[in-house]
N, C-alpha and C positions, 0 to 999 in steps of 0.2 A: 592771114586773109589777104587777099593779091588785089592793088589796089584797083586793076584794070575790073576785076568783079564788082564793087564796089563802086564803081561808073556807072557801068552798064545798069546793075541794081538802079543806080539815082535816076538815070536816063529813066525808064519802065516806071519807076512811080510817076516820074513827070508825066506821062504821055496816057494815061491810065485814064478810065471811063470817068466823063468831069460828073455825072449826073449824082449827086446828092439828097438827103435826106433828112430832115432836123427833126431832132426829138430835144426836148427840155428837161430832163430830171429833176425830181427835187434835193437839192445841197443837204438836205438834214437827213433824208434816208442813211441807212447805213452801207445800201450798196442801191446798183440799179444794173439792170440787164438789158444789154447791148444787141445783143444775137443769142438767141436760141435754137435756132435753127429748122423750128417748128414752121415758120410763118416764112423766113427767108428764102427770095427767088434766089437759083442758082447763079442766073444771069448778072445778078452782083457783084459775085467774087470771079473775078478775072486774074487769070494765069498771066506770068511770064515767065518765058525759059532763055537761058543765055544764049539762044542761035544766032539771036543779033549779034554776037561775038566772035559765032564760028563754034560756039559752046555744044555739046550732044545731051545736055541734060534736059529732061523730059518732067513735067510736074501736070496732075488733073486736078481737077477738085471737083466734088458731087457732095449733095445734099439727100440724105435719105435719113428717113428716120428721126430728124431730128437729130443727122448731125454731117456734122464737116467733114468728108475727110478729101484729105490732100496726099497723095500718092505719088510715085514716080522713080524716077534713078537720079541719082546725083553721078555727073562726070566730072571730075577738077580738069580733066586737061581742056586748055583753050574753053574755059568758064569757069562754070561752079556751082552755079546756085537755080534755083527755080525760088517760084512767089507764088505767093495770090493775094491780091487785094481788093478790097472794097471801097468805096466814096460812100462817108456817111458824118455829116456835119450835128453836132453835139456839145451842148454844152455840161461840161463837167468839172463846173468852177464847184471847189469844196470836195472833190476827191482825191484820194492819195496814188492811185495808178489802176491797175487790170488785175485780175483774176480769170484763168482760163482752167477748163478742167477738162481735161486731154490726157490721151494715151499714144505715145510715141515709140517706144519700142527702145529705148533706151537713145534714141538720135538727139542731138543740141540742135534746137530751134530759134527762128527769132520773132519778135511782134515788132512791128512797126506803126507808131501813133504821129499822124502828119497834122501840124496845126497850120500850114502855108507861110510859115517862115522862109527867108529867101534871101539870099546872099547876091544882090543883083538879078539878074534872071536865072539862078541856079537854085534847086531847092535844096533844105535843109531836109537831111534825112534822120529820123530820131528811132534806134533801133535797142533793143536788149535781149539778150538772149538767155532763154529756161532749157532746163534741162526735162528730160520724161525720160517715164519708165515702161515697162510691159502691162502695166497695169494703170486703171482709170486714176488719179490724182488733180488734185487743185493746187494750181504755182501761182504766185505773184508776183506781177511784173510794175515794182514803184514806179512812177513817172522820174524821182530822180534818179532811176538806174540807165534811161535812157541818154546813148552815148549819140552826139550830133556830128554828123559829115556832110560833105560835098562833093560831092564826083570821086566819092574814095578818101579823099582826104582828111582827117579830123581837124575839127573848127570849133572855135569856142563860139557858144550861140547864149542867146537867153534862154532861160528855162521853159520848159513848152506850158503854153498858154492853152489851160483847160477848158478855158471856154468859147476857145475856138478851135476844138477837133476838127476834122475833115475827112478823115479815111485812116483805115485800118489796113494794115498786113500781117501776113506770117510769111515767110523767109526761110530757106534751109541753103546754108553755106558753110558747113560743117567741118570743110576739107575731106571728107571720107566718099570715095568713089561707093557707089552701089543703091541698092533698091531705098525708099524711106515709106512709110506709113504716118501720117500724123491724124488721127481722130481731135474733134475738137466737139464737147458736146454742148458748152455754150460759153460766149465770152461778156464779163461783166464789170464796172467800175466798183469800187472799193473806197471808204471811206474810213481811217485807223477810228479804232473803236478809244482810245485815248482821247484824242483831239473831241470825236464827240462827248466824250463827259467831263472833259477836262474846261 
């Protein structure tokens, strides 16, 4: 992964729609649901494509039917990647990370979960990446799977603080030049079913 992508990437989360949304969960559920896609304006999830780079990759996202998809061509040469993200502030102190149930067509994706950690005035980017298949599936993405950078470069940070989320992404930075599809039909926090009976 080319660290100049990986700038640009942090750049675009920084500069991304501030407007927020707090929901409260409760810590004892065994999961709670984030997005469904039923209720969610499209006007949320905001696109970025590496042009700022000089990059030719293309990414859309639309909401129909209750659900996500995010569509487009991935180009590596002079970029890489496309995004969409959201600004939505959540407390998810007492979960173990994400659960999304998506259909990708065999492409590696990433989620990105922002708690406004900040390395001076650079943000802390916390990213991990699932894989999908041609068919509908549910993956789990731990919170410690989440690997942390800055403008590209890996940093060791503290572990992200669940209860101060702030915004969501998904990411495609694959390396593989060509068209992607990502359906997403709802995205949810998770709570290891151990810890609660343990």
């Amino acid at each position: 992964m080319h660290v100049s992508v990986l700038l640009i990437a942090a750049a675009l989360a920084a500069c991304s729609d501030a407007t927020s949304q707090t929901i409260a969960p409760s810590s004892q559920a065994p999961s709670v649901m984030l997005f469904d896609f039923d209720s969610d304006s499209p006007a949320r999830w905001r696109v970025g494509n590496d042009g700022v780079m000089g990059g030719l990759s293309q990414g859309f996202a639309e909401i129909t039917s209750g659900t996500l998809s995010f569509t487009g061509e991935l180009v590596t040469r002079g970029g890489g990647f496309t995004s969409v993200r959201t600004q939505r502030a959540v407390d998810l102190s007492g979960y173990d990370g994400l659960e999304l149930r998506v259909r990708g067509g065999g492409r590696t994706f990433e989620v990105e979960v922002d708690d406004g950690t900040r390395r001076g005035w650079r943000e802390v980017s916390r990213r991990a990446a699932f894989p999908t298949t041609g068919e509908w599936q549910t993956v789990r993405v731990p919170f410690s799977a989440l690997e942390t950078s800055v403008f590209g470069q890996p940093v060791r940070a503290r572990p992200l603080d669940p209860s101060a989320v702030e915004a969501f992404g998904l990411y495609i930075l694959d390396g593989i030049d060509g068209p992607f599809e990502l359906e997403v039909d709802w995205i949810r926090a998770y709570r290891d079913r151990a810890q609660m009976t343990g």
